[in-house]
C-alpha positions as a Markdown table, in Angstrom:
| # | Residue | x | y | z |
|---|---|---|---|---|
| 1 | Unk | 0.0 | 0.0 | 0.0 |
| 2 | Unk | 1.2 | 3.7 | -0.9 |
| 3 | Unk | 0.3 | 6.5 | 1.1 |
| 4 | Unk | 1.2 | 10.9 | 0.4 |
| 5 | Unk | 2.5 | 12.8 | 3.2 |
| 6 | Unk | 1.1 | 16.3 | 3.9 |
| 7 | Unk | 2.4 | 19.3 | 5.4 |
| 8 | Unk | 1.4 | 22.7 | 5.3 |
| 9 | Unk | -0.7 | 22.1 | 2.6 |
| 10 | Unk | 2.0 | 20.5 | 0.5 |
| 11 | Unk | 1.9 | 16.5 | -0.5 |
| 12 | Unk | 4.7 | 14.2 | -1.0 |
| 13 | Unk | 5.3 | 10.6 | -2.2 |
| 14 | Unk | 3.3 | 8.2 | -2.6 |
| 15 | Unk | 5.5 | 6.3 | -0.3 |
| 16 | Unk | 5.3 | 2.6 | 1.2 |
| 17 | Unk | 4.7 | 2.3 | 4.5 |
| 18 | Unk | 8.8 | 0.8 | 4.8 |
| 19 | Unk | 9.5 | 4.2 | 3.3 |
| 20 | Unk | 8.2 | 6.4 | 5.8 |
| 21 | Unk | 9.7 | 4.4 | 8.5 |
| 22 | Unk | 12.7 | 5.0 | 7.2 |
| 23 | Unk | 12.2 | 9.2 | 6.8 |
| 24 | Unk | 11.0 | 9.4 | 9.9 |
| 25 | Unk | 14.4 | 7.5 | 11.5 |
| 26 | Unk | 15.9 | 10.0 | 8.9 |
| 27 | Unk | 13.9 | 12.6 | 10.2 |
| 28 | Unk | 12.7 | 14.2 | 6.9 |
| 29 | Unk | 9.1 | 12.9 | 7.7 |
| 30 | Unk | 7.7 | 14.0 | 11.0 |
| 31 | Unk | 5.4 | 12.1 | 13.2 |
| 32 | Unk | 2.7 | 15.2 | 13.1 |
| 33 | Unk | 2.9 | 15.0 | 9.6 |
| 34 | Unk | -0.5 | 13.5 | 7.9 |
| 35 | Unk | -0.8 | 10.3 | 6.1 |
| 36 | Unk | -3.6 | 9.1 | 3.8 |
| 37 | Unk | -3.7 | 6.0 | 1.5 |
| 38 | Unk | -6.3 | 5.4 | -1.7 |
| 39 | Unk | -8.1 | 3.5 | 0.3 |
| 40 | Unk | -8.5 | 5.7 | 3.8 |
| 41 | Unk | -11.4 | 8.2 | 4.0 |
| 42 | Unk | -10.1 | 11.0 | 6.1 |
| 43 | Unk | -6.0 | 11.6 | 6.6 |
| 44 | Unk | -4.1 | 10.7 | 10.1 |
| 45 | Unk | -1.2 | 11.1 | 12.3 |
| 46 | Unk | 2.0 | 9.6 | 10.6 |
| 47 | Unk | 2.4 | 8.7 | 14.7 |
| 48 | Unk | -0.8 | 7.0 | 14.1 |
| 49 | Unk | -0.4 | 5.3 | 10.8 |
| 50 | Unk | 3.2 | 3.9 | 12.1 |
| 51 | Unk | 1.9 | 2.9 | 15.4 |
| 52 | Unk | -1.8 | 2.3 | 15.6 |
| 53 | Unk | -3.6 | 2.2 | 18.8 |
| 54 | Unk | -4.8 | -1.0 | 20.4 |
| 55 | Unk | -9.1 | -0.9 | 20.5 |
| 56 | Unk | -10.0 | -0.9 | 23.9 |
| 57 | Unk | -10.9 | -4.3 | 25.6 |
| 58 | Unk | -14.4 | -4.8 | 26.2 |
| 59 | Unk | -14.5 | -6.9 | 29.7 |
| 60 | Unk | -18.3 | -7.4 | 29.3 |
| 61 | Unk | -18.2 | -9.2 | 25.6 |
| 62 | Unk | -18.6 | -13.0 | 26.1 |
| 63 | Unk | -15.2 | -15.0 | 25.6 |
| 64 | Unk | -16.3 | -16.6 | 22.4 |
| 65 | Unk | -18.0 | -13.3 | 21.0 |
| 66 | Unk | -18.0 | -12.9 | 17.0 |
| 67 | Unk | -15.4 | -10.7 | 16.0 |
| 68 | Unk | -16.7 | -7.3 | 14.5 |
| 69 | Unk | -15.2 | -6.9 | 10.8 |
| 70 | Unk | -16.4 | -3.0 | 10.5 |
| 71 | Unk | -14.1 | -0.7 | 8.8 |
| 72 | Unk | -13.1 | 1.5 | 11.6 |
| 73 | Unk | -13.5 | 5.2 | 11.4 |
| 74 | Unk | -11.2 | 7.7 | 11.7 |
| 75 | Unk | -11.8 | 10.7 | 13.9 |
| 76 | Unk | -10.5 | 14.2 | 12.3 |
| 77 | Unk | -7.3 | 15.1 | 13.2 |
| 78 | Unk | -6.4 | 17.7 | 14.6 |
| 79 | Unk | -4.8 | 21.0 | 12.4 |
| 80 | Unk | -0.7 | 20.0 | 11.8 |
| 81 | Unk | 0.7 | 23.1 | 13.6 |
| 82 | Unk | 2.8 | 25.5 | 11.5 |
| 83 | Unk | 6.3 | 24.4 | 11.0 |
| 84 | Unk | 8.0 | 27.5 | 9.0 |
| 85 | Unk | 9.9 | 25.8 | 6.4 |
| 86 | Unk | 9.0 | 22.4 | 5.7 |
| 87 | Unk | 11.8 | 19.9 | 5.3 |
| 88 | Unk | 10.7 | 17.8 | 2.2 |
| 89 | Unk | 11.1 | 13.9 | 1.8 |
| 90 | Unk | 14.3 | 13.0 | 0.6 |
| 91 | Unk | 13.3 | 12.5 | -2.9 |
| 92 | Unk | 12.2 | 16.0 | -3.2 |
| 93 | Unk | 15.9 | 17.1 | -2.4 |
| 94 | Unk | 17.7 | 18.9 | -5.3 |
| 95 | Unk | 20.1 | 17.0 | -7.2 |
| 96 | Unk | 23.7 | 17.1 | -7.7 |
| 97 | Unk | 25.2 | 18.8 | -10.7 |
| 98 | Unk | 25.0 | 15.9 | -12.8 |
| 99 | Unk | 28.0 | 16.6 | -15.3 |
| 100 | Unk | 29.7 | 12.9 | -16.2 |
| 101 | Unk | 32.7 | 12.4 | -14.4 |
| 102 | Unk | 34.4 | 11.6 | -18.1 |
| 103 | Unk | 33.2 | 15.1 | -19.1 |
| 104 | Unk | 35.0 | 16.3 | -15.7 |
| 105 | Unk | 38.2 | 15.1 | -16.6 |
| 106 | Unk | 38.0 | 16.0 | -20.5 |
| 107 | Unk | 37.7 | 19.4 | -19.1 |
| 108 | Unk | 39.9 | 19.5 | -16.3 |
| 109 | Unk | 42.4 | 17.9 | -18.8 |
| 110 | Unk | 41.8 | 20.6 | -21.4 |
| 111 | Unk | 41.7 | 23.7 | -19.4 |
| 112 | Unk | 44.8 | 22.7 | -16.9 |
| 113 | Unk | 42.7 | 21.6 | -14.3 |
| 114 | Unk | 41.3 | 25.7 | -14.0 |
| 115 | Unk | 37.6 | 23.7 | -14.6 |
| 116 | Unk | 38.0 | 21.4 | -11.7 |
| 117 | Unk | 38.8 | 24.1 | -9.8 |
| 118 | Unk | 35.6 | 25.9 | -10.8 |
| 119 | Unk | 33.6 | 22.9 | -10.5 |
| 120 | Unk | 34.7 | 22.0 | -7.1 |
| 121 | Unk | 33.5 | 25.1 | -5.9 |
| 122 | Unk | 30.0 | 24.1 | -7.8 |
| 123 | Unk | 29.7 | 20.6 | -6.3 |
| 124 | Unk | 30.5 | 22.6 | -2.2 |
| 125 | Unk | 27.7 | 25.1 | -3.4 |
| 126 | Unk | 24.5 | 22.4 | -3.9 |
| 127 | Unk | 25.8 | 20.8 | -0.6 |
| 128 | Unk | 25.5 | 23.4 | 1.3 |
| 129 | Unk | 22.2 | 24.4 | 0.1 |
| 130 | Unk | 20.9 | 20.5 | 1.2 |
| 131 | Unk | 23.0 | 20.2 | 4.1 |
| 132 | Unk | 23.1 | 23.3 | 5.6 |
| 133 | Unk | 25.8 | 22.1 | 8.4 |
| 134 | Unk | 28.5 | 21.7 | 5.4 |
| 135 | Unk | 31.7 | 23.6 | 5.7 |
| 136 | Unk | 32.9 | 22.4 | 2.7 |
| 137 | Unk | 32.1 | 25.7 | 0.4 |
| 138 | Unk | 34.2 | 27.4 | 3.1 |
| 139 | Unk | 37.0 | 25.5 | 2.8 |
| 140 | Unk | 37.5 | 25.9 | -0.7 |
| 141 | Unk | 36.8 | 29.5 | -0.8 |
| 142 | Unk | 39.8 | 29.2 | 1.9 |
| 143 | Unk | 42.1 | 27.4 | -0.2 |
| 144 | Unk | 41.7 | 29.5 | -3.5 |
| 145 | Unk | 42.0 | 32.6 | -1.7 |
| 146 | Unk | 45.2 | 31.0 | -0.4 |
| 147 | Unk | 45.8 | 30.6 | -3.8 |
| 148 | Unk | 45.0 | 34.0 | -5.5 |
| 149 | Unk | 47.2 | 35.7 | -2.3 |
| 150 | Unk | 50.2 | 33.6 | -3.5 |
| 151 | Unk | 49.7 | 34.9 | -7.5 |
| 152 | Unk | 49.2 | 38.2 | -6.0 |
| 153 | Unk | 52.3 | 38.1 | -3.8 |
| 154 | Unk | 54.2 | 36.8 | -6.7 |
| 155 | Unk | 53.9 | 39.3 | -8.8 |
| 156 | Unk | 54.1 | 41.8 | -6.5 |
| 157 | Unk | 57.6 | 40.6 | -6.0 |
| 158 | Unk | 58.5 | 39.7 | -9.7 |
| 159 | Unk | 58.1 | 43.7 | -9.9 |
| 160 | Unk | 60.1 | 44.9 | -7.2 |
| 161 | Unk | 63.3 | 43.2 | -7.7 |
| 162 | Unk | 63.1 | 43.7 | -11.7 |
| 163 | Unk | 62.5 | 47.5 | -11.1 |
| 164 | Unk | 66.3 | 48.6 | -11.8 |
| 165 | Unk | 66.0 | 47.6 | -15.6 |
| 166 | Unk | 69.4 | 50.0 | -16.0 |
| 167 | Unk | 71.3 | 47.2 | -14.0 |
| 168 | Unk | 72.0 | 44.7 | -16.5 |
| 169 | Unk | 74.6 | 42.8 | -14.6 |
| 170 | Unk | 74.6 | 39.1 | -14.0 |
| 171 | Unk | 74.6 | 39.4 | -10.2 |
| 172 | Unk | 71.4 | 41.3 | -10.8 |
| 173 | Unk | 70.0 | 38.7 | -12.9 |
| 174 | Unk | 70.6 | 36.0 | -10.9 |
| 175 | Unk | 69.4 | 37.5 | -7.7 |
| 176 | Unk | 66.1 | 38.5 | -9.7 |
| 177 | Unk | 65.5 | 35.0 | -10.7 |
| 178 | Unk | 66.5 | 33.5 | -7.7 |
| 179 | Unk | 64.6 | 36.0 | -5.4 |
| 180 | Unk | 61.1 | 35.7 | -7.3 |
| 181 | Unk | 61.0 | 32.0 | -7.3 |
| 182 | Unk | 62.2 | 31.8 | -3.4 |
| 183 | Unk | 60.7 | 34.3 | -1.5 |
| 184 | Unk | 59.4 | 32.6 | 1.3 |
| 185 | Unk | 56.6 | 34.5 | 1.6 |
| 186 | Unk | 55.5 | 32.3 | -1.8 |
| 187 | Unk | 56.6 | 29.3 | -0.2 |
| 188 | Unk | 54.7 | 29.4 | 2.7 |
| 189 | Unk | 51.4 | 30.4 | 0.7 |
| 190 | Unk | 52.4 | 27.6 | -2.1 |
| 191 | Unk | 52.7 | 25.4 | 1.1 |
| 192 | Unk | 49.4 | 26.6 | 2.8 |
| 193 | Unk | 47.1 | 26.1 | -0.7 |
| 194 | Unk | 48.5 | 22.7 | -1.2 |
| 195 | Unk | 47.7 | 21.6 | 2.3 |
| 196 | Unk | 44.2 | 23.0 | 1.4 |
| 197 | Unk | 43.6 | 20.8 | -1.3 |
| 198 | Unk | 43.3 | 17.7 | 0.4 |
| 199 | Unk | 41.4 | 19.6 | 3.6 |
| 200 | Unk | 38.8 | 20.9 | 1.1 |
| 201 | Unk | 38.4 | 17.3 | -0.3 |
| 202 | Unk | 38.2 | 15.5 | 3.2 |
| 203 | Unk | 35.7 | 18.1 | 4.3 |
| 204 | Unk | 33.4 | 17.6 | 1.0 |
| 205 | Unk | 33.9 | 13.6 | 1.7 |
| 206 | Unk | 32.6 | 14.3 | 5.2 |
| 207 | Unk | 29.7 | 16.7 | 4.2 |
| 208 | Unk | 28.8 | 14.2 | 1.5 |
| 209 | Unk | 28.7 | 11.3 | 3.9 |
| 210 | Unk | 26.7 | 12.5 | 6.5 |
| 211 | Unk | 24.4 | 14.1 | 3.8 |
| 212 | Unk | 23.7 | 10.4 | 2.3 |
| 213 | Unk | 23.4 | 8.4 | 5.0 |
| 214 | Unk | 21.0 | 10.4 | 7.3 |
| 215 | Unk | 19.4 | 13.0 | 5.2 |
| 216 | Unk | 18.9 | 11.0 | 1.8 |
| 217 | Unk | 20.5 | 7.5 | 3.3 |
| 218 | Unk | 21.5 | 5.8 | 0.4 |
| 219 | Unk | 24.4 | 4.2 | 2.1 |
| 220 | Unk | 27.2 | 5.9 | 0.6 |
| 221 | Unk | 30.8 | 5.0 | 1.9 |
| 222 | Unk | 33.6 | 6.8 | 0.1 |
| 223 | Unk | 37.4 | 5.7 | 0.1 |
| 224 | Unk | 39.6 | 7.9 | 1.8 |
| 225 | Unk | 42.3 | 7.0 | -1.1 |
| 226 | Unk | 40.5 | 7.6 | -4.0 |
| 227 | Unk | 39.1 | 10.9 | -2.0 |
| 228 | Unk | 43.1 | 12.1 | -1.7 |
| 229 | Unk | 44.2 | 11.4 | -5.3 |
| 230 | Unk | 41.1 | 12.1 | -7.1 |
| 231 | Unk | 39.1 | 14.5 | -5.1 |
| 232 | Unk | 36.3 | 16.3 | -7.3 |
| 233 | Unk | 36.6 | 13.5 | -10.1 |
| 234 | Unk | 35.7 | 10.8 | -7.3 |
| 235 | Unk | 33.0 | 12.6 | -6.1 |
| 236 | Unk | 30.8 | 13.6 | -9.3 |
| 237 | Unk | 31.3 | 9.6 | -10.3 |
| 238 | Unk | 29.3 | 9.0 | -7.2 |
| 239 | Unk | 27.2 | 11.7 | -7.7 |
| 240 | Unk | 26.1 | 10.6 | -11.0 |
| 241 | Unk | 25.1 | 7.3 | -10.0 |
| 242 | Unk | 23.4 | 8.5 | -6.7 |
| 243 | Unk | 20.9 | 10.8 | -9.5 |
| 244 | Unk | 20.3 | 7.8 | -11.4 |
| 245 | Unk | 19.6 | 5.8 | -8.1 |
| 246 | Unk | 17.1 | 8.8 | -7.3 |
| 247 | Unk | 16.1 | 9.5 | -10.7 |
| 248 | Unk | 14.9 | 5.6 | -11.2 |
| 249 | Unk | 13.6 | 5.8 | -7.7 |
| 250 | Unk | 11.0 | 9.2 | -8.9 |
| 251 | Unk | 10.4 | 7.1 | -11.7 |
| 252 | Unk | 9.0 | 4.4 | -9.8 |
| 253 | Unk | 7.1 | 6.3 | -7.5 |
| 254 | Unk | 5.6 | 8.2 | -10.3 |
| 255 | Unk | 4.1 | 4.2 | -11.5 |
| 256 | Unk | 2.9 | 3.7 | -8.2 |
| 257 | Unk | 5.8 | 0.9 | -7.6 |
């Protein structure tokens, strides 16, 4: 049997009843929330539909009484109270940019990784707007800024120690070249943006996990090696197949499966 979920005047699903046990666990369905099946008159308590109430024993009913088939009826429920914004069932969650990981790396491959690092910053923005707790959008804005300072600090010193264009010398030369590529400054920037890389990526594997396995629990486990090496790559492959998993699971719903 299939039931919709209403709140605030909105519906959801149909779902089976295995379903909503599992959103409520998940805590995208709330017990207050209203449930109603094709074949129920009047809509009830998801508390109620999950946990039905006993009917009272009658003490004065003979032993061996007939049993009373009657469909029972179902008092109106009271008015679900006002929630503000209502978190919706997991399938009404938006997706994930759903670029193919091959296009990622075609891209990423083509434009010097520059893409990747643009589509990182794509993939931390739709988390954080379905898990508001992620700190992974942070992190990367972190770790390009790191990254822009460096540039920024680079060139800055490229132009101080090549401003005496009259001194020719090789001294002078040397001590330019050596100076731009060494200032320490640089290196400790260079240093900071690559430690960044692999923070950003084991914060997004976090948010991502926790995200899938309360929230939309699909059981997703990702592999702290293939999350170090491959970072964004990794992560759209298992984003694509978590939209085809939900995609196929609309689909379903939509036949009444």
């Amino acid at each position: 049997m299939h039931y919709q979920i209403s709140r605030n005047g909105q519906q959801y699903g149909p779902y089976t009843l295995e379903d909503i046990q599992r959103y409520v666990t998940s805590g995208n369905i709330l017990p207050t929330d209203m449930a109603k099946s094709e074949e129920m008159s009047d809509w009830i308590p998801v508390s109620q539909l999950l946990t039905p109430a006993a009917p009272p024993a009658d003490f004065s009913a003979p032993a061996l009484s007939t049993p009373s088939f009657s469909t029972p009826s179902y008092a109106n429920p009271e008015p679900v109270q006002n929630y503000g914004q209502p978190v919706t069932p997991a399938l009404a969650y938006q997706d994930a940019p759903n670029l193919h990981w091959g296009l990622y790396t075609l891209f990423a491959w083509i434009t010097c990784t520059l893409f990747s690092k643009v589509f990182t910053v794509v993939q931390a923005a739709w988390l954080r707007n379905v898990q508001p707790n992620s700190k992974a959008l942070m992190s990367y804005g972190v770790q390009y800024g790191i990254l822009i300072l460096s540039m920024a600090v680079r060139a800055a010193t490229h132009s101080i120690v090549n401003v005496d264009i009259s001194d020719s010398s090789p001294m002078h030369s040397v001590f330019s070249t050596y100076y731009a590529h060494q200032n320490p400054v640089v290196s400790l920037l260079n240093l900071l943006y690559f430690i960044m890389i692999f923070v950003s990526r084991f914060v997004m594997r976090a948010s991502l996990e926790e995200h899938f396995n309360t929230v939309e629990p699909v059981g997703l486990r990702l592999s702290p090696v293939m999350t170090f090496f491959f970072g964004g790559i990794y992560f759209q492959y298992h984003l694509n197949r978590i939209n085809a998993i939900k995609q196929a699971a609309r689909y379903g719903a939509g036949r009444g499966f």
